[in-house]
DOBA-969959 format. One record per residue: x, y, z of N, C-alpha, C in turn; residue number from 1. Coordinates in pm, whole numbers, m for minus. Example, Ala and Ser with C-alpha at 12.3 -4.5 7.8 and 13.67 -1.06 7.14 Angstrom:
BEGIN
{atom {1319,m569,780},{1230,m450,780},{1320,m330,780},1}
{atom {1285,m225,708},{1367,m106,714},{1290,3,787},2}
end
This chain:
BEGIN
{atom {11757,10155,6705},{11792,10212,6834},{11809,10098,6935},1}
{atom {11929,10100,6995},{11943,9990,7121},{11910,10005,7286},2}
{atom {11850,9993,7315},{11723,9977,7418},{11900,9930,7537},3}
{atom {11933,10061,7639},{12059,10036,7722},{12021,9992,7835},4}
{atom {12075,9909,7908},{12053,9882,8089},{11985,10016,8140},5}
{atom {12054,10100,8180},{12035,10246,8201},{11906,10308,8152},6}
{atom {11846,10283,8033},{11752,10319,7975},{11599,10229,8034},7}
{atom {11662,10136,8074},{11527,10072,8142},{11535,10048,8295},8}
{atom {11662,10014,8335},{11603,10102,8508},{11575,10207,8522},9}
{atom {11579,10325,8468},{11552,10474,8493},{11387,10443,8462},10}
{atom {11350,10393,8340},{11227,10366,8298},{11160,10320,8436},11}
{atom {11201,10207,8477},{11156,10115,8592},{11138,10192,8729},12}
{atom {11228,10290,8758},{11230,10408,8854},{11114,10479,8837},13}
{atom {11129,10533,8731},{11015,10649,8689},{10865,10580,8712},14}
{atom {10896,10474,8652},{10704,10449,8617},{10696,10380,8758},15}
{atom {10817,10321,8851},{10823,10312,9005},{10736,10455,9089},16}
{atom {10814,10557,9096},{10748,10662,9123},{10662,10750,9102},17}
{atom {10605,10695,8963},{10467,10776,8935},{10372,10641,8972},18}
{atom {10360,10512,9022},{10307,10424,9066},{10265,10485,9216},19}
{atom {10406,10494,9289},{10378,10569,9439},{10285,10671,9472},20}
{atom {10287,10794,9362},{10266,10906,9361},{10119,10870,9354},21}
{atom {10099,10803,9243},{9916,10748,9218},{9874,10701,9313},22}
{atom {9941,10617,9401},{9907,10502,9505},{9851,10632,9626},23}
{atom {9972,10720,9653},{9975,10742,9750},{9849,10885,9755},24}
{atom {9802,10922,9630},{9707,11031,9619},{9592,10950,9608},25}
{atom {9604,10858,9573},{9429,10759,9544},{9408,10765,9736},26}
{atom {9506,10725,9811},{9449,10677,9927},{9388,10758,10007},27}
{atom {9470,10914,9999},{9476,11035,10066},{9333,11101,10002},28}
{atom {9253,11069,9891},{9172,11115,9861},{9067,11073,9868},29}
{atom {8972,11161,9913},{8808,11098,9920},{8684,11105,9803},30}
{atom {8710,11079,9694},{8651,11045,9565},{8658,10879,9494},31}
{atom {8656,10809,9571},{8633,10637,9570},{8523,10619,9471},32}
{atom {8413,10673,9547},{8300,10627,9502},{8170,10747,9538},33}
{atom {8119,10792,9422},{8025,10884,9415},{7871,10810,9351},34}
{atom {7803,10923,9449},{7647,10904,9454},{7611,11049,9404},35}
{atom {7507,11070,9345},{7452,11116,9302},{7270,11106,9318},36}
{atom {7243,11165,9446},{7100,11150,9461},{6998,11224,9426},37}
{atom {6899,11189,9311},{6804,11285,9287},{6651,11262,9345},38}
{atom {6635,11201,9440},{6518,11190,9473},{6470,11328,9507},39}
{atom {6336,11359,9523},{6288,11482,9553},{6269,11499,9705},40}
{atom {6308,11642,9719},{6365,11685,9894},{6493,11624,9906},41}
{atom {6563,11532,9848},{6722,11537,9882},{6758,11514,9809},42}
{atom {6862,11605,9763},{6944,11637,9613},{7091,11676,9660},43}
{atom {7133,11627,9786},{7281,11550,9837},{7364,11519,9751},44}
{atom {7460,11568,9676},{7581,11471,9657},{7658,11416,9795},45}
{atom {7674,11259,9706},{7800,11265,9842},{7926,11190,9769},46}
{atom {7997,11108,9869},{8177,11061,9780},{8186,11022,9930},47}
{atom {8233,10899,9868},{8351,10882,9997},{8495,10799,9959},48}
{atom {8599,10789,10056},{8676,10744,10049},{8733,10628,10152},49}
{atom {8846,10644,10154},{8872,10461,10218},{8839,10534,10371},50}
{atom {8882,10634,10420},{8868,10666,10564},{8748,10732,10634},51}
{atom {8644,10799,10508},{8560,10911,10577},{8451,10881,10490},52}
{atom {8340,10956,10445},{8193,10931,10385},{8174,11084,10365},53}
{atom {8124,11157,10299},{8058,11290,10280},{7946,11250,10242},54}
{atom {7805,11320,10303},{7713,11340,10250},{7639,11447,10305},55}
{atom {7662,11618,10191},{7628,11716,10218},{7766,11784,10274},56}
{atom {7677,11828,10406},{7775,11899,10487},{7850,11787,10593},57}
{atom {7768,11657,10609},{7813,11566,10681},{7881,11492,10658},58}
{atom {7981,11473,10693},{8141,11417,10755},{8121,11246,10819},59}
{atom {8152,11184,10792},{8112,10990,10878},{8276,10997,10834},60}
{atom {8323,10886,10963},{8434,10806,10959},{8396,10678,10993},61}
{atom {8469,10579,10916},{8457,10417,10932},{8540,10410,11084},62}
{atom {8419,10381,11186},{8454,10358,11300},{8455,10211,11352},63}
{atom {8511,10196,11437},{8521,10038,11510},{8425,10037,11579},64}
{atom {8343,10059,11621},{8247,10041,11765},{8102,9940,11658},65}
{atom {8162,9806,11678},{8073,9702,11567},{7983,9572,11690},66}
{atom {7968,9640,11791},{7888,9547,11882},{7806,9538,11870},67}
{atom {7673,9646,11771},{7573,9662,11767},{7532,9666,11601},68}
{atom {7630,9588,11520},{7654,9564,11426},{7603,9415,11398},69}
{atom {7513,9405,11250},{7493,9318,11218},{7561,9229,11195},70}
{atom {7526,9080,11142},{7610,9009,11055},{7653,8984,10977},71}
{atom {7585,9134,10853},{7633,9189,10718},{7709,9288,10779},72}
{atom {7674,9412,10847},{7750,9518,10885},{7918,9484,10964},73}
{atom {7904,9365,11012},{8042,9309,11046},{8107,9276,10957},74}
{atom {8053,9196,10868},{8089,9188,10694},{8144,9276,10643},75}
{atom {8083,9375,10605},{8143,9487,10546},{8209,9576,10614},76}
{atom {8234,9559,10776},{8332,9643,10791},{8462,9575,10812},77}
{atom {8411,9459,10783},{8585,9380,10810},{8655,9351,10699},78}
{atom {8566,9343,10565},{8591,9373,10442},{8659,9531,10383},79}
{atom {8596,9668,10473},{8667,9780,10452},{8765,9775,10524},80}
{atom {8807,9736,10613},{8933,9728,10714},{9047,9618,10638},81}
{atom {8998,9521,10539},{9130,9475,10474},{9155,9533,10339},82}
{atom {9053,9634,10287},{9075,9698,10188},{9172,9803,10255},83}
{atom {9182,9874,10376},{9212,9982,10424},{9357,9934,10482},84}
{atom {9361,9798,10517},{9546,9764,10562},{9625,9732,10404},85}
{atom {9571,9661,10339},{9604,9623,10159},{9652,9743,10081},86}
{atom {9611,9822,10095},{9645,9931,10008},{9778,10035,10083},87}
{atom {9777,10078,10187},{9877,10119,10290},{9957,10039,10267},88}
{atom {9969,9905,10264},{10045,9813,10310},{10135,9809,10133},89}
{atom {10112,9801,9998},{10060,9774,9919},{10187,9914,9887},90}
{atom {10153,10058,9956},{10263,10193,9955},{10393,10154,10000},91}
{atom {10367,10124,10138},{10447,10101,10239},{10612,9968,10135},92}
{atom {10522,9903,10073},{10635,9791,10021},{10681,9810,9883},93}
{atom {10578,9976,9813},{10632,10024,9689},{10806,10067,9752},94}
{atom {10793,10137,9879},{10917,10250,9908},{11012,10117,9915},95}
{atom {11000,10043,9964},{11102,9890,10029},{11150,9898,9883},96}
{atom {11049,9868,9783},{11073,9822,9645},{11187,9939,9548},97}
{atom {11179,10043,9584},{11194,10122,9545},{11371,10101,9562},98}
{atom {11368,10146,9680},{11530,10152,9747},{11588,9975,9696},99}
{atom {11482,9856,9689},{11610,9780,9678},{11653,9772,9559},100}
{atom {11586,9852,9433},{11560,9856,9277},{11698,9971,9246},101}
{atom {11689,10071,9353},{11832,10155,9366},{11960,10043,9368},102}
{atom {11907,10018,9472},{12074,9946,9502},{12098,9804,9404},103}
{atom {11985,9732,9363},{12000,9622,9265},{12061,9660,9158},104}
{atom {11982,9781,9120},{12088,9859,8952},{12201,9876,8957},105}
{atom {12226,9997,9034},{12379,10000,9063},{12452,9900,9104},106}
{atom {12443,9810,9158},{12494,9690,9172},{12525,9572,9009},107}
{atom {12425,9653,8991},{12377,9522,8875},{12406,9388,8859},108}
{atom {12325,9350,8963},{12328,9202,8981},{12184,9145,8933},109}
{atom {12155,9064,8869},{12082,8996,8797},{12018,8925,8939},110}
{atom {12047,8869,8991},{11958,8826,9097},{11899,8907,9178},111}
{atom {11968,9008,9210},{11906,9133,9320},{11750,9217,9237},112}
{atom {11791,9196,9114},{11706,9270,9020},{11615,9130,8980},113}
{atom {11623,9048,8967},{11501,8995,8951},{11418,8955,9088},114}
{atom {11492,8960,9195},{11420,8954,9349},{11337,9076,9390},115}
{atom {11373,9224,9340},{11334,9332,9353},{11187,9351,9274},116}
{atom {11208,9228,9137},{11112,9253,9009},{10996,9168,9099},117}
{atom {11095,9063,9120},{10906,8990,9201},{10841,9041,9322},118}
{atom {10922,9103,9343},{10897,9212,9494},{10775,9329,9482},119}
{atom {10809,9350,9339},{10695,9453,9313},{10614,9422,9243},120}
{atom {10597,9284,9199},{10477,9221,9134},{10421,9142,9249},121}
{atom {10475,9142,9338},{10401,9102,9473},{10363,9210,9476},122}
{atom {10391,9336,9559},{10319,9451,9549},{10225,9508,9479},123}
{atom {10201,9513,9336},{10124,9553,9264},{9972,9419,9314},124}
{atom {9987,9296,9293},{9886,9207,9352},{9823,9250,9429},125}
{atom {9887,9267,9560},{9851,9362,9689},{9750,9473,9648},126}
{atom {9780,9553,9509},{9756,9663,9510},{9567,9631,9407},127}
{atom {9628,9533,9323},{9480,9488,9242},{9384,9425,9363},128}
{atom {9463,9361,9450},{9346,9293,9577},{9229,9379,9607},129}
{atom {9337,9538,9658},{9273,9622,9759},{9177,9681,9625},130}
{atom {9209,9729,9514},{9105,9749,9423},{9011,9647,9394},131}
{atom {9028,9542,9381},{8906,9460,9361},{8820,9411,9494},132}
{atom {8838,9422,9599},{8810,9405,9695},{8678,9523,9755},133}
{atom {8762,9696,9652},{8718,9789,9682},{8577,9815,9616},134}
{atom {8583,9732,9467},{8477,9699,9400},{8365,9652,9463},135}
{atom {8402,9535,9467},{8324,9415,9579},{8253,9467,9680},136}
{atom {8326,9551,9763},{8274,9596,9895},{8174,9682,9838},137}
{atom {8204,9803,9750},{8108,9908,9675},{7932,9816,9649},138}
{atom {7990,9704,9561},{7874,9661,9489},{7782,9592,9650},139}
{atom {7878,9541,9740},{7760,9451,9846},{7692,9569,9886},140}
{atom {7767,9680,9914},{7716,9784,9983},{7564,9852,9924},141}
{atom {7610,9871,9769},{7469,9915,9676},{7368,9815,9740},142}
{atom {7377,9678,9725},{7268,9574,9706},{7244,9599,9811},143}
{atom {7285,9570,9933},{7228,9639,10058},{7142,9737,10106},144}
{atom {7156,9850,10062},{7096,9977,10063},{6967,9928,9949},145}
{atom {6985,9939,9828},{6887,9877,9790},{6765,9769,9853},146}
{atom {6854,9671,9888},{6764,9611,9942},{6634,9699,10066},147}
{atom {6774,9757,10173},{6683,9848,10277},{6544,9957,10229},148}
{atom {6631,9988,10100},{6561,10154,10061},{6398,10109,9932},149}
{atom {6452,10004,9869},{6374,9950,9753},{6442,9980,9648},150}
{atom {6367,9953,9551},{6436,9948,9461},{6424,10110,9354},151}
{atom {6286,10139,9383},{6182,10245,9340},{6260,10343,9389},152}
{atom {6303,10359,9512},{6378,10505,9580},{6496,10458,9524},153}
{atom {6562,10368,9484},{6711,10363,9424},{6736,10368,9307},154}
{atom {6602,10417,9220},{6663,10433,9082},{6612,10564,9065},155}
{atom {6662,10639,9169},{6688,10809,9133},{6805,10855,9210},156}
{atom {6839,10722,9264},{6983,10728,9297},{7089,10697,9144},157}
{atom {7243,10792,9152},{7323,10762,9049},{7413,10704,9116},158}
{atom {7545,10630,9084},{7644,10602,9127},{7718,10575,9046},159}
{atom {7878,10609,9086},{8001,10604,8987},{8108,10562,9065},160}
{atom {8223,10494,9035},{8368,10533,9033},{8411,10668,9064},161}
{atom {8489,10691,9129},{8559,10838,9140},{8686,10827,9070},162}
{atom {8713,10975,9052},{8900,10952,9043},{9015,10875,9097},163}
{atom {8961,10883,9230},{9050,10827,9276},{9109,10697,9299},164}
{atom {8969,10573,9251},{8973,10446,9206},{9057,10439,9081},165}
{atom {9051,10544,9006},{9127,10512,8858},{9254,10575,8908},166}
{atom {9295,10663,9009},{9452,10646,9043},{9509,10508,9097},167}
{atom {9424,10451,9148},{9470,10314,9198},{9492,10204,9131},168}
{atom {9425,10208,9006},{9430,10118,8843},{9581,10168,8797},169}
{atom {9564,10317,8807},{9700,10360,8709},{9791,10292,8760},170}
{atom {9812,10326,8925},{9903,10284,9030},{9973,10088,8988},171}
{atom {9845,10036,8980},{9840,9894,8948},{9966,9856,8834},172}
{atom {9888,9910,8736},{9940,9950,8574},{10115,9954,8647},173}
{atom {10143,10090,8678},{10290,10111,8655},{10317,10028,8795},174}
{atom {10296,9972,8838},{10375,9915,8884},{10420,9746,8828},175}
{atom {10321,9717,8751},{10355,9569,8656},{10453,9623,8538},176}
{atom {10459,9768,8533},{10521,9764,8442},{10696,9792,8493},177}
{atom {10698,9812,8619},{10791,9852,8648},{10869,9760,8691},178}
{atom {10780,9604,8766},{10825,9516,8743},{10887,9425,8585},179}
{atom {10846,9456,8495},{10848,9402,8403},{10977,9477,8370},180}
{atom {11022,9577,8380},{11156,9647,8323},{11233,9584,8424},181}
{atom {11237,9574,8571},{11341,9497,8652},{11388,9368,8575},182}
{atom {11215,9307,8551},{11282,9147,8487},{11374,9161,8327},183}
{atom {11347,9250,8287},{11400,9323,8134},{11549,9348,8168},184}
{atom {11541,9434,8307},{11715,9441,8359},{11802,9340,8399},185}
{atom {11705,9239,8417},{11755,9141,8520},{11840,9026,8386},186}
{atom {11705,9079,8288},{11782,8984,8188},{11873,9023,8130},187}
{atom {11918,9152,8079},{12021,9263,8025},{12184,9214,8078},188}
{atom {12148,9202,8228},{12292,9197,8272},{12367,9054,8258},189}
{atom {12228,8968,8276},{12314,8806,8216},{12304,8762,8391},190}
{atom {12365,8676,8416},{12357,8587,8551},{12503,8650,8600},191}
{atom {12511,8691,8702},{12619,8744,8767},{12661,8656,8917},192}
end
């Protein structure tokens, strides 16, 4: 079977827009990162996500008002605030990527398509940053609390990954791969 131009930008489209689709539901959703508390008298789940916190019935938003903020708590909120522009930012240059991957194909110019390919392997970077970053921030945050709470009250605490961290992996995923079919197209057409 011969593997056509056509057959791998459409590929490159597709796994383009199920990249977006992941990107853009990981962000919109508040399942990041789940706790699971069993201490006795509070048996709280909570989750939060890049914009808000649940715990219970209570609702927190990552607010700016950091005057009265430590020199870790400035830390980590300036650390969630570049996880929180990285990932937006990270959508925002999938759609750029998207439209110039339209017009590079149909064009089919070998340069437009391999400028488009590094375009979205820049993007996807962007996109592993804000996930590893999101890690990072998670884990200072545990050791922190730990530290505050002990260690004794924190091991009836659980904690996980949510879904919505593994939409942002998938997101990662298709989008290297979607770069990788641009550079696949780029090579198809020959130097134009």
């Amino acid at each position: 079977m011969k593997i056509t131009f056509s057959f791998v930008v459409v590929s490159a489209g597709f796994a383009g827009i199920l990249s977006f689709s992941f990107l853009a539901l990981a962000i919109g959703s508040e399942y990041w990162y789940i706790i699971d508390d069993n201490r006795p008298n509070y048996t709280e789940d909570s989750h939060s996500g890049l914009w808000r916190t649940y715990e219970g019935d209570n609702v927190y938003s990552f607010t700016a008002n950091t005057e009265s903020y430590t020199d870790l708590e400035n830390h980590m909120y300036n650390l969630h605030t570049v996880i929180a522009v990285l990932l937006p930012l990270s959508l925002v240059m999938l759609v750029f990527g998207g439209i110039c991957g339209l017009v590079s194909s149909l064009a089919k110019s070998s340069s437009l398509l391999l400028g488009t390919a590094s375009y979205i392997l820049l993007s996807s970077l962007l996109t592993l940053s804000g996930v590893c970053l999101y890690i990072s921030y998670s884990q200072q945050a545990w050791q922190e609390t730990e530290r505050r709470m002990g260690a004794e009250q924190m091991a009836q605490v659980h904690t996980s990954f949510g879904w919505s961290l593994g939409m942002a992996w998938l997101s990662f995923i298709l989008e290297v791969l979607s770069s990788l079919l641009l550079f696949l197209a780029s090579r198809m057409v020959g130097p134009h």
